[in-house]
C-alpha positions in Angstrom: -5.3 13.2 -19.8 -2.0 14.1 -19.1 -0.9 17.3 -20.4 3.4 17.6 -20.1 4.8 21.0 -20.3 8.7 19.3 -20.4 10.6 16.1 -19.9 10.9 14.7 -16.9 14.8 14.5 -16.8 14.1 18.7 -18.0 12.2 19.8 -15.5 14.1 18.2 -12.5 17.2 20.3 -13.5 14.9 23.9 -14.0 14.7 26.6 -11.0 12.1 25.3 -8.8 9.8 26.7 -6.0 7.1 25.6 -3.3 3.5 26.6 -3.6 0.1 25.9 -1.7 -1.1 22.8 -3.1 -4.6 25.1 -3.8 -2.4 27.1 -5.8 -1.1 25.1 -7.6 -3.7 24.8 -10.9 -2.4 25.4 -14.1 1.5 25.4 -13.3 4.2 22.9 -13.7 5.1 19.5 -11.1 8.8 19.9 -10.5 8.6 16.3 -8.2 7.0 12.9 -8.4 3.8 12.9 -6.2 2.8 9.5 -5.8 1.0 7.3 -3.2 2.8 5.0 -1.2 2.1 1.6 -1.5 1.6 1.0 -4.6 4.3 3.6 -5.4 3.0 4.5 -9.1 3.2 8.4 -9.6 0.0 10.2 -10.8 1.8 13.4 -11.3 5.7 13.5 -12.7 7.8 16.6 -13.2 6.8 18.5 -16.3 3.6 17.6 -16.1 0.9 20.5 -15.7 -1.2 20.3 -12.5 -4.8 20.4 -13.3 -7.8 21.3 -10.9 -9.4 17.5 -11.1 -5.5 16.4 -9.6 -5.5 18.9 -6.8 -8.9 17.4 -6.0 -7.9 13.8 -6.0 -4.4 14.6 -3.5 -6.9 16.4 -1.1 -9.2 13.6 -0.9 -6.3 11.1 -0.8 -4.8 13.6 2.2 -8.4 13.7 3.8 -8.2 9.7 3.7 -5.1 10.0 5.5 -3.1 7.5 3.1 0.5 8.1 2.3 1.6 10.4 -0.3 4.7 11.0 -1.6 6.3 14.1 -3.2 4.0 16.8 -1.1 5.1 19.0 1.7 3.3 19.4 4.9 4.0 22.6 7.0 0.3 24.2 8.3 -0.7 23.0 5.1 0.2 21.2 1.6 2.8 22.2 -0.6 3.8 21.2 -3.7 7.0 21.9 -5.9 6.5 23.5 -9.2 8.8 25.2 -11.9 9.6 28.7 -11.5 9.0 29.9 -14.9 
């Protein structure tokens, strides 16, 4: 299921900060992570990042298909609320 901590439209406009992807369990999406095609996010701001999602980007990264919304530096990074 998907558990939302705030709005979309909310969270986009709240102080925001970049974490390791691994780090990431339990706190809030700040972006829209979504593979590309088909383009149909699986995590949207507000939303609270679970273990089993963190997972599923890995594998999808592993796989080497496009995703949208993550950072790459020496490793992923996602955006996440700073509260």
């Amino acid at each position: 299921g998907h558990e939302m901590y705030c709005i979309p439209y909310r969270a986009k406009r709240m102080p925001q900060k970049d974490v390791l992807l691994e780090e990431s369990s339990g706190m809030v999406s700040g972006e829209y992570i979504y593979l590309y095609p088909p383009g149909i996010p699986f995590l949207v701001p507000g939303e609270v990042i679970h273990d089993d999602c963190i997972r599923k980007m890995k594998e999808y990264k592993i796989q080497s298909l496009n995703i949208k919304g993550l950072k790459q530096k020496e490793q992923l990074y996602i955006t996440v609320l700073d509260r």
